[in-house]
C-alpha positions in Angstrom: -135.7 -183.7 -45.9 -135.5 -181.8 -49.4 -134.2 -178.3 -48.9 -135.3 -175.6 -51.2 -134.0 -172.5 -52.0 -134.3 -169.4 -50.2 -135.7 -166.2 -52.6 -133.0 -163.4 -50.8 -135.3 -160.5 -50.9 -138.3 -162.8 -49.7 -140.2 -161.3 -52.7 -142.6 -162.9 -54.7 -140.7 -164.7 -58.0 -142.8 -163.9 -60.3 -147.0 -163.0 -59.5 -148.4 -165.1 -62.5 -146.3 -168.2 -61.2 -148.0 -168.0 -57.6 -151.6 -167.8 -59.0 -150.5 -170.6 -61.1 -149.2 -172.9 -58.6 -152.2 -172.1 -56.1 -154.7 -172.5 -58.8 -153.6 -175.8 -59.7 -153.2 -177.2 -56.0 -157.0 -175.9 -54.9 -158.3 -176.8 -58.3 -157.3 -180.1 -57.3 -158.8 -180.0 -54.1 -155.4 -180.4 -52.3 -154.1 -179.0 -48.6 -150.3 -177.2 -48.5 -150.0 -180.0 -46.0 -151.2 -182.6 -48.4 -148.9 -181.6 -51.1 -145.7 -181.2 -49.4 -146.4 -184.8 -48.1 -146.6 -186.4 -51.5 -143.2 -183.9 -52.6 -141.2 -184.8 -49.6 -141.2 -181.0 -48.0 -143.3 -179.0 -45.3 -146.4 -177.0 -45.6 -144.2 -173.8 -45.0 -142.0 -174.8 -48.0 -145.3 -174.8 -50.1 -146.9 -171.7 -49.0 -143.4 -170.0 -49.5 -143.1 -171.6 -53.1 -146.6 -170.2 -53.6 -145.9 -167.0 -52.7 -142.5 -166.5 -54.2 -140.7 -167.0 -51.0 -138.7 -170.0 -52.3 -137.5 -171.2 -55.3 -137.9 -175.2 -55.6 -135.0 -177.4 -56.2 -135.4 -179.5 -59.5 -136.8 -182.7 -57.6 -139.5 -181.1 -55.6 -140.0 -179.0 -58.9 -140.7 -182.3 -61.1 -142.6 -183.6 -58.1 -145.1 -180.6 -57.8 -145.4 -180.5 -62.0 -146.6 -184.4 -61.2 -149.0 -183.7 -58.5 -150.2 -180.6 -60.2 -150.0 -181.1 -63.8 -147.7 -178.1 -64.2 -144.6 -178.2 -66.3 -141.7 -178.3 -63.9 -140.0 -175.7 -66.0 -142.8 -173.3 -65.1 -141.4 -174.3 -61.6 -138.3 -174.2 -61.7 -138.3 -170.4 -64.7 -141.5 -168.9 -63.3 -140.6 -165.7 -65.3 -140.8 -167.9 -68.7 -143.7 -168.7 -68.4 -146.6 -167.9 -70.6 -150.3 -167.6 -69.5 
């Protein structure tokens, strides 16, 4: 099992990144459940990655950039990003 790690104020990371991550996965037509199957984690680990919960660790990161056709730096830096 990948662990990820835990956001310490279980606040969201960074707004723009959630939309982003969500966006991508139902644009895609994919489950939490189906995701975090194919990146080796659990549906909770996505929905808390979505919502800010979690930061992902560099593997499930490059994984979910994969699946989603995301940059895994706008993974792993959600406040870099640009939109």
């Amino acid at each position: 099992m990948i662990l990820l790690f835990a956001h310490s104020k279980h606040q969201g990371l960074n707004k723009n990144m959630e939309s982003k991550l969500l966006k991508a996965r139902k644009a895609k037509g994919f489950t939490q459940a189906y995701v975090a199957e194919q990146v080796g984690c659990t549906q909770t680990n996505i929905s808390h990655i979505e919502i800010g919960r979690q930061r992902a660790t560099p593997e499930i990161a490059q994984k979910l950039a994969e699946l989603l056709g995301l940059s895994p730096m706008d993974i792993l830096y959600p406040g870099n990003q640009t939109e």
